[in-house]
N, C-alpha and C positions, 0 to 999 in steps of 0.2 A: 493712819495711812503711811506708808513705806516708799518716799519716791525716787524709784530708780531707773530715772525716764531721763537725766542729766546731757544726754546726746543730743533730744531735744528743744530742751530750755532749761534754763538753771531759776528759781527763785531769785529775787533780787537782794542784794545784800544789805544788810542796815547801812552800812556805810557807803553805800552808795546812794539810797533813796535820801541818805542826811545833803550828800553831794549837790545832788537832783533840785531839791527844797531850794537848796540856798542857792544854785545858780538862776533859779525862776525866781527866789524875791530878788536879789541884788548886782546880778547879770543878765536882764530882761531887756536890755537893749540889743543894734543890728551892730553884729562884728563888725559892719562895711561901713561904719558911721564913724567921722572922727572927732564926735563930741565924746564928753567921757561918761556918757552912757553906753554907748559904742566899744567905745576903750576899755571899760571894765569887763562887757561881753567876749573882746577880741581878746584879754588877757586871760581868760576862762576858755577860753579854745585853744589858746597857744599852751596851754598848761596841759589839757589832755592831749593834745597831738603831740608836745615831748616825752609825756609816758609813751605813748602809744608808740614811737618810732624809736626810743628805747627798752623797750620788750621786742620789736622789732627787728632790733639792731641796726639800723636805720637812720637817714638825718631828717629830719622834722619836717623840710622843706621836699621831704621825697612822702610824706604822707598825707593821701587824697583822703577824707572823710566821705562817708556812702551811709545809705540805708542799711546795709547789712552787707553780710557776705554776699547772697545772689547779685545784686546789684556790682559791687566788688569785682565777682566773676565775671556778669556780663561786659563789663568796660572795660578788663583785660585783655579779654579773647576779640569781644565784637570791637575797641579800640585799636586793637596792633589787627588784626584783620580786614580791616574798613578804611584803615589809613589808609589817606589821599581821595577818599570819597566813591571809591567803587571796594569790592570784595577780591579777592584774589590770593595767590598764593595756595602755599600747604602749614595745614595747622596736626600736629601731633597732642593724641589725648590719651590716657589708658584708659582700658574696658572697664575699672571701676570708678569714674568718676564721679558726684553728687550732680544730681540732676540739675543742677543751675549751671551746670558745665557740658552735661551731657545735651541738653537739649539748645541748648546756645550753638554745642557743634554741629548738630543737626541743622539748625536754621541756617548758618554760614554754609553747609553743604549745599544746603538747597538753592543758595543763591550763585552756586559755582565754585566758593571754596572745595579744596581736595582736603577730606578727613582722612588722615590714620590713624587706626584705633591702634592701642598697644596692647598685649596681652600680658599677662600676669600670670606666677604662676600657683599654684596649691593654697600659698599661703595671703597669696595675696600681692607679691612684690614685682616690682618691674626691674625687669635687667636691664642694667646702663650699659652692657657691649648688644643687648636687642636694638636700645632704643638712637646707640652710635650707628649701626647699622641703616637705620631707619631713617635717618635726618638727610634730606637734598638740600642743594643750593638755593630750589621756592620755599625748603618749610622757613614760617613767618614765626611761629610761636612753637613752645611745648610745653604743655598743660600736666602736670602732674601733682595730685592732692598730696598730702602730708601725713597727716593723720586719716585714716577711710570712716565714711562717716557711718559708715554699716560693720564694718568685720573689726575698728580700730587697730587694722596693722599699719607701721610705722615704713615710710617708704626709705632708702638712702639719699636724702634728698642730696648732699654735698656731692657725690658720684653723680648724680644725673645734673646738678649745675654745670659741673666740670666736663661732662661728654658736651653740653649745649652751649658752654663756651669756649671751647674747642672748635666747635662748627659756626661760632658768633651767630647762633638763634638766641633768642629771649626764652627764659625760661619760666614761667608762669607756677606757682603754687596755690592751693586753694590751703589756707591753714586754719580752717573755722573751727573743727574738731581742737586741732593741736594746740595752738597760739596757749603759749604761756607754760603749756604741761609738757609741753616737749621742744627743749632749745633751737632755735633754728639756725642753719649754718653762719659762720661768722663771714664776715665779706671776705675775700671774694666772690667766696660762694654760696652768701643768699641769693636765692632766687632775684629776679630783678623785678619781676611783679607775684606781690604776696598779700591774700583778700583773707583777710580777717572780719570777727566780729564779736559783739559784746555780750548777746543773752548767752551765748554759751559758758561764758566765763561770772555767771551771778553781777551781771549788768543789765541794762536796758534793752527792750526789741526795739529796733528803728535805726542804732545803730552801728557803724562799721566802718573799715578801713581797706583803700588799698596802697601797701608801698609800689612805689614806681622809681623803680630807677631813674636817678636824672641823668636827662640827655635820652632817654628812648622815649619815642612821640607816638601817642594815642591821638585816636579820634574819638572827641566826648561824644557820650551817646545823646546832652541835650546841650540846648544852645542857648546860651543869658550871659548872664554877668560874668565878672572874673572868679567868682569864689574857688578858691580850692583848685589854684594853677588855671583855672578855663575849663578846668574837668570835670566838673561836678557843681551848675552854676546853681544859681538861688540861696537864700537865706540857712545858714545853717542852724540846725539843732542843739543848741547850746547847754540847756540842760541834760538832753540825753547822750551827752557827748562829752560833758563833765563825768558825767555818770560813767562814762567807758574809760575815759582816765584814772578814774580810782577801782573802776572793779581787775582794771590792769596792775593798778599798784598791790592790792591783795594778794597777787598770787606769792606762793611761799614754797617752795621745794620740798618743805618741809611736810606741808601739808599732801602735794600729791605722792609724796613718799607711803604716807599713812595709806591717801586709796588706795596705790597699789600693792599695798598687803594685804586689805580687804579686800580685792577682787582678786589676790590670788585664795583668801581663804573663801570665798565666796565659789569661784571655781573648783576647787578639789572638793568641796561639799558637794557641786553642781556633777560633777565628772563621776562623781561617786550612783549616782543614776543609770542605771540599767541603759542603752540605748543611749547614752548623749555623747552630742560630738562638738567640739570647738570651732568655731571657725575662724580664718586667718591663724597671724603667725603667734606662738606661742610664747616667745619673745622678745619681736619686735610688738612691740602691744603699747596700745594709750593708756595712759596710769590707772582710767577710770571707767574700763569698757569690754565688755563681755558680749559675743554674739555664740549664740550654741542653737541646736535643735535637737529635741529628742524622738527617737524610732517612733513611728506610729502616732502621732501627735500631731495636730494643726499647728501652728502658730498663732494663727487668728483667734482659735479656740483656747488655747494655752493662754494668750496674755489676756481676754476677755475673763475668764477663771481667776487669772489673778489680780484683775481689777474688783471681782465682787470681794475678795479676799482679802482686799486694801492692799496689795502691789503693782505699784505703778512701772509697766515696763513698756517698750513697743514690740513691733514688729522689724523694723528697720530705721529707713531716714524718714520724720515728720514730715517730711515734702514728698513722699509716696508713700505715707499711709492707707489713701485713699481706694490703691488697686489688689485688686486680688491675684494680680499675673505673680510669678516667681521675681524674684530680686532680680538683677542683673548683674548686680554686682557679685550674688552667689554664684550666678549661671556661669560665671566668667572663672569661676576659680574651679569649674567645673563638677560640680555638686546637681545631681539629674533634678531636673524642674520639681516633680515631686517630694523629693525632700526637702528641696528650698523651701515650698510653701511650710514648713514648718519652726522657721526662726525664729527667734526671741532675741532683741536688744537688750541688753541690760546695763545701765550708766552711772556711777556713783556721782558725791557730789560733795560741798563741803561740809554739809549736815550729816550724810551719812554715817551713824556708828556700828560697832561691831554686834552691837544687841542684835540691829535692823538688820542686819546681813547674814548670820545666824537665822534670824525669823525666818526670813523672806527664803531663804536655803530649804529648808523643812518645808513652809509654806509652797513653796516650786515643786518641791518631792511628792507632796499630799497631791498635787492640780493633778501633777504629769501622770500618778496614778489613778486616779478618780478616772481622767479623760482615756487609759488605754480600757479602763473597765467600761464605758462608755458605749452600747452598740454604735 
């Protein structure tokens, strides 16, 4: 099996599940306890929240621990939106956002928040004098991903901090894709809320992060104890939060140096296909992520073909697997609905070698023919 499904979920890394083991036998007490059962728990959470807000760039005390990125998102947007206990204001988003953003703004619409969508253009990018243009005195946030969890084009995120602090809006990032393969701007102009999370990075599911600039006030989405600033109360996850600290310390430059030579030799094998086109920017690109679609080919059918094949790819984002409608996020870079339906994700990782990306290359080539031969 060839798994190149990495956008999705990553396998968990030895050294994290070593991580994982040992904070469940000998950190199994409550962080919020100040016996030293407690004490050895809370020093196993303060160890991964200093990785984690140093990959961040970030001070420790500005990192909220979360169930994952969606959760991350939603206490950014529905936080600084809800603030003071009604909905209000204007929230700026772009047209490609990841559905735990896209449909968050949806809901704030519905309750009366004013959505601006931002548009993008070919490749995928938003223009910082679009989105100067765009900001009023009610917008409350702006919402713009990092990495895109479908096309993997690389936004300028330090130019769009600098237009939203110019206008003193909060500038929100989603970096679940990005986080760690792609540097994020140094202060001043990190973002001020940044949602991250771990399975994408060969860590645990369940956990995540959002930084929060100190001094800007959210409304928690639940209400308990103090854990986690008041922002995120109840007991936290300390083994799989251990685990997010060290699959944070793995990352190496070195390493996404490598994917990104295999997914450029991966693409010029890929492009070498009759009928195939790239999507997003060619490069501004994530080290480890390829979206393309070939003439006359499903998508649905294409990566179905190369699952019997043993090639694990998708369709898109894991969180809209489900539908058969066109991407939106394709729709938006303006790619006609019909061709959309034919996408393919494809995600390296840190197992992936050059054998498997060769294979899977030829392997791709063999499907995309079989299925135009196909009545």
């Amino acid at each position: 099996m060839i798994y190149l499904d990495h956008g999705s979920t990553t396998p968990l890394a030895p050294e994290v599940a070593e991580a994982m083991a040992r904070a469940t036998a000998v950190a199994w007490g409550n962080p919020s306890s100040d016996h030293g059962s407690g004490l050895a728990a809370a020093r196993v959470l303060e160890e991964a929240r200093l990785r984690v807000a140093t990959a961040l760039r970030a001070d420790p005390a500005e990192v909220v621990f979360t169930s994952g990125g969606t959760e991350a998102n939603n206490l950014a947007l529905k936080g600084r939106l809800l603030r003071g206990g009604r909905p209000g204001g204007r929230l700026v988003v772009s047209a490609i956002e990841h559905p735990s953003v896209m449909a968050c703004a949806a809901w704030l619409e519905g309750l009366g928040v004013a959505v601006d969508r931002l548009p993008v253009d070919g490749e995928g990018l938003v223009d910082p004098d679009d989105l100067r243009r765009r900001l009023r005195p009610d917008t409350r946030l702006v919402s713009v991903g990092h990495g895109n969890h479908e096309i993997g084009t690389v936004q300028p995120l330090a130019e769009l901090a600098r237009v939203c602090a110019e206008a003193g809006v909060p500038f929100h990032t989603d970096a679940c894709q990005s986080f760690t393969r792609e540097p994020l701007p140094a202060p001043p102009d990190l973002p001020d809320l940044v949602s991250v999370n771990a399975h994408k990075i060969h860590g645990p599911k369940g956990a995540g992060a959002l930084r929060v600039r100190r001094g800007l006030a959210l409304e928690p989405l639940m209400h308990g104890g103090p854990q986690e600033g008041g922002l995120r109360p109840g007991t936290q996850n300390v083994p799989a939060l251990a685990g997010f600290g060290v699959a944070v310390s793995l990352a190496d430059p070195a390493e996404y140096q490598r994917q990104a030579a295999l997914r450029d030799r991966l693409l010029e094998r890929l492009l070498s296909i009759r009928g195939a086109h790239l999507h997003g920017s060619r490069t501004r690109r994530l080290c480890h992520h390829l979206s393309l679609r070939f003439d006359g080919v499903s998508g649905r059918a294409l990566a179905a073909a190369l699952d019997r094949a043993g090639v694990r790819v998708s369709r898109g984002s894991a969180c809209s697997s489900g539908t058969t409608a066109p991407s939106p996020v394709l729709l938006a870079l303006g790619i006609p609905p019909a061709e959309a339906l034919g996408a393919v994700r494809i995600t390296l990782g840190r197992g992936t070698t050059e054998a498997e990306v060769d294979q899977a290359g030829a392997i791709i080539d063999q499907a995309v023919a079989t299925l135009r031969r196909t009545p």
